[in-house]
N, C-alpha and C positions, 0 to 999 in steps of 0.2 A: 397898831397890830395888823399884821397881815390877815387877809382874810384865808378859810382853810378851804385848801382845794377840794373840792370833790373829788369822789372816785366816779369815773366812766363803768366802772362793774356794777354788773346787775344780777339778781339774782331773781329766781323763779321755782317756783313748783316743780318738780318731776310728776305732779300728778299720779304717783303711786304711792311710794309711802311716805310724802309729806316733807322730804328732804330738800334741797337744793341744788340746782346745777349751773354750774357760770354759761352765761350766753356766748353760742360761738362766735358774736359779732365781737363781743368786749374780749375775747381772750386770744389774743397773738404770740405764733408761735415765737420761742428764743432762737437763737443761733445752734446751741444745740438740739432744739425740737428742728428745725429745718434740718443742719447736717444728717441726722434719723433720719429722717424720711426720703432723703435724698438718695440715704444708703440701702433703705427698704426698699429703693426702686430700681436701684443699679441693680440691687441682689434676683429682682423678678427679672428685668432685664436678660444677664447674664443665664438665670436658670431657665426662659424660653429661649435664649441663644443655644445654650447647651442641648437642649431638648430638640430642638432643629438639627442640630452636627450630630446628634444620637439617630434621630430619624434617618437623615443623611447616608449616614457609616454603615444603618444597618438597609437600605437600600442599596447600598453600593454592595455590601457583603453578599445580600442576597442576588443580585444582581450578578457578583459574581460567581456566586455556588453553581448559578443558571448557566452563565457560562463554561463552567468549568464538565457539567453535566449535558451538555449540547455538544463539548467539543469533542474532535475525535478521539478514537481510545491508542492509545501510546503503543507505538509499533514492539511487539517483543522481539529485541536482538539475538535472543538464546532460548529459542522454540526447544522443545525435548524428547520432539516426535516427529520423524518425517514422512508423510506419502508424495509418491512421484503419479505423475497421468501424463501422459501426453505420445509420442510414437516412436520409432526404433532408434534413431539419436539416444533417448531415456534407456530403453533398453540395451545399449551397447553392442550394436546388431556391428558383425564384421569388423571389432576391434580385436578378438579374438582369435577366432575360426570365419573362415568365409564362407558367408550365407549362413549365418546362425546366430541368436540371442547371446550375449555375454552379460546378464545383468548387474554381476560381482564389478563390474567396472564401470559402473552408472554414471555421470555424475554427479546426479541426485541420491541416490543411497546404497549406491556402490560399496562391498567390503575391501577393495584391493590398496593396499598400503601405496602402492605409487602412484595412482589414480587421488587418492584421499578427496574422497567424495563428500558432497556436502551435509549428509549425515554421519559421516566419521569427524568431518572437522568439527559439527554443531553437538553432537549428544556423545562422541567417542564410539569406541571399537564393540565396547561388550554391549553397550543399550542396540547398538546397531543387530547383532547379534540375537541380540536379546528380546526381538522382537517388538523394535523403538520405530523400527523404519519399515516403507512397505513399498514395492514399483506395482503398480498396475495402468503402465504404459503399455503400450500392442504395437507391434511391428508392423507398419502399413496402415495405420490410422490416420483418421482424416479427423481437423475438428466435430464434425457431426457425429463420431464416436465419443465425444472426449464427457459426454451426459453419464453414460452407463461404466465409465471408470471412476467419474466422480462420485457414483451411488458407492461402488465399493470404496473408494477412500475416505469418505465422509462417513460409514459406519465402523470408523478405527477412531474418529473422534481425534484425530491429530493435529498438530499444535501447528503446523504447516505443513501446505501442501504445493508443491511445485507444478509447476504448467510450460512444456516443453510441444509447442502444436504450430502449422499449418505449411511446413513443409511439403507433406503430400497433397494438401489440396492447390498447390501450385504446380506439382509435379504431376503430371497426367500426360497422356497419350497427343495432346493437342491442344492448342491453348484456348481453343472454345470450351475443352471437358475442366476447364478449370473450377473450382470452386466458387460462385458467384461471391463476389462482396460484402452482399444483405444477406446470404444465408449465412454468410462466416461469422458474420455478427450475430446473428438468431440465432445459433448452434452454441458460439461460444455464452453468450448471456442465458443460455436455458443451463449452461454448463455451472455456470458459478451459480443461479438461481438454486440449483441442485445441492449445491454444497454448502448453501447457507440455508436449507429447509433444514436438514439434518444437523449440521456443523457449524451456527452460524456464528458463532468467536475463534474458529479455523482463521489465520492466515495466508496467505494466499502469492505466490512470488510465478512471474509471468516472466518466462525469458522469451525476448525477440525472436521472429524466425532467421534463420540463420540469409547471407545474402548471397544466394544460389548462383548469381553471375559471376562472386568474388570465386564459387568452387571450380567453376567452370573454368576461368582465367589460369587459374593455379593447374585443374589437369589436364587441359589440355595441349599442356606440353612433352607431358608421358605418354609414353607408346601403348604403357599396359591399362591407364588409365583409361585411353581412348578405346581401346580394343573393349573393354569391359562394360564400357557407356551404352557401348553396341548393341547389346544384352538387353537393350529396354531402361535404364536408371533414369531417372528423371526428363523422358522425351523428349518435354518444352524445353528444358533449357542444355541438357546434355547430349540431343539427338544431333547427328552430323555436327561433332561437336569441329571438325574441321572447315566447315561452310564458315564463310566470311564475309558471304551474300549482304546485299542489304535487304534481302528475306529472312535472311536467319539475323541479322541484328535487330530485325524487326519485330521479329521470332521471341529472342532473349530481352529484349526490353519491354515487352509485355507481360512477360514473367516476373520482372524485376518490379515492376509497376505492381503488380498483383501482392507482390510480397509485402512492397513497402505500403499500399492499401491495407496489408492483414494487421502488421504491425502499429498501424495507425487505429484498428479496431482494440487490440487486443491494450494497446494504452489507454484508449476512453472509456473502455468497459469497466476495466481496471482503477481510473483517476473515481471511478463513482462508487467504488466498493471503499470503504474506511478503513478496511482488515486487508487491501491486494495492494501488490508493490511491485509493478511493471520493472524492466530489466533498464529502460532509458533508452532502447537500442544497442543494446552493450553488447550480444551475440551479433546483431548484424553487422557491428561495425568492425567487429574482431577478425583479424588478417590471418586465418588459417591460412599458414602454409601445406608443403610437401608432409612433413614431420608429423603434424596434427590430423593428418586425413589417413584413414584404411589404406592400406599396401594394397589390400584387395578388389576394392572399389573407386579408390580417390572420390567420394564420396562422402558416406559416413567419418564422422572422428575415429581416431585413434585411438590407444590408452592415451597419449600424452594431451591429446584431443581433448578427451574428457574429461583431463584433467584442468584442464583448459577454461572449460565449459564450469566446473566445480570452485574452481578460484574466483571468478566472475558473479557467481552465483554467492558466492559466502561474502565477498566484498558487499556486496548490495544490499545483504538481508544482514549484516549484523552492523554496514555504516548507521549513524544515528539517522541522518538525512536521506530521504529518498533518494534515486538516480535525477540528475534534471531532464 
């Protein structure tokens, strides 16, 4: 007879109520206790995996809400209320009658159908009408006026406001009375600082100053033109507009230097505002002719001038993308 094998199991006390329990020396796991446990560990595995991509997803989410709340606020194509500030260009001075305001043919919120100003073509005929739009430009203003028109336009609370300045402070009796640089910057920045105490989700559209030496070129080939410069119109750059000195080119290209310095401020000021949308240099670089300039001053725009001015202005505020 063979002899009977033993069993390697042992058993012991539980020491509580008397029962028994197999030693976990003597009891090995099967094939399916091992596959369990195998899978009890993939399952913790996979659910701190998960718990990581959850963490992850909602850092990233928040991460992005942060961004999305830091970024800037989305330019509105289709403002529903316009004010204009800026000098007699705005006001339509000698498009009409010579030496006098025509504001009906602005090109910021001008009512004249051929003109179709950039409050007729943004908010239409009757809101314009209707008291959607408002000019508080001034004939002869300098940016260091342009604070106390922004007080009045900023208490309209309007959806934009156009910025049409520093034509006169280049045009002065001599080009040392010109408009210092640093003040045009300090005058203009107290100007929008103004608009955004009161208005400060106001948008904001900057047109270049126009490029006074392209005016000069164009009248000084009219008799009547010249005759009328005579009168005082812009001294620095349209005085002896027949000199061909190289005093007077010296004359007019420190004027031109001065301009293309304003327009260099009026971009920077602008690139720091989140709500202002600088023109790109779009007015300065635009080729007013004969057609486009006052009959009466060669100067100032015309109607078709301002209308000019108005097409330019509505491309740029309702493109998706800023000017470059």
């Amino acid at each position: 007879m063979r002899a009977r094998r033993h069993s390697h199991r042992t058993t012991h006390s539980d020491g509580a109520g008397g029962g028994t329990t197999t030693s976990p020396r003597a009891r090995r796991p099967g094939r399916r206790g091992r596959a369990t446990a195998a899978l009890a560990t993939a399952l913790l595995l996979s659910a701190g995996a998960l718990t990581a991509c959850d963490s992850s997803s909602d850092t990233s989410a928040n991460g992005s809400s942060a961004k999305k709340r830091a970024a800037k606020p989305a330019w509105d194509r289709s403002p529903a209320s316009v004010a204009a500030v800026g000098d007699s260009i705005t006001r339509g001075f000698d498009a009409c009658v010579v030496l006098s305001d025509c504001p009906e043919v602005s090109w910021a919120t001008g009512s004249d159908e051929k003109v179709r100003s950039l409050a007729l073509r943004l908010i239409g005929e009757a809101d314009v009408l209707a008291d959607r739009s408002w000019n508080y430009a001034r004939t002869g203003a300098e940016v260091a006026d342009l604070r106390k028109q922004m007080v009045k336009a900023a208490a309209k609370k309007p959806e934009l406001v156009t910025v049409m300045v520093g034509a006169n402070d280049a045009c002065a009796d001599s080009t040392d009375r010109m408009t210092p640089v640093d003040d045009f910057r300090t005058s203009f920045e107290a100007a929008v600082a103004e608009l955004r105490r009161t208005a400060p989700k106001t948008q904001v559209y900057v047109s270049s100053v126009p490029d006074l030496k392209r005016l000069w070129s164009v009248g000084k080939e009219n008799p009547l033109g010249r005759a009328v410069w005579k009168l005082g119109i812009c001294a620095t750059m349209l005085g002896d507009s027949e000199d061909t000195s190289a005093k007077a080119d010296q004359r007019r290209a420190a004027v031109l230097d001065r301009v293309v310095a304003y327009n260099g401020i009026l971009k920077d000021v602008c690139a720091k505002d989140s709500r202002c949308r600088y023109d790109g240099g779009a007015v300065f670089d635009y080729r007013f002719d004969g057609e486009l300039l006052s009959k009466w001053d060669w100067f100032h725009p015309s109607k078709d001038g301002q209308g000019a001015l108005a097409e330019i202005a509505y491309r740029n505020i309702t493109s998706e993308d800023p000017p470059a």
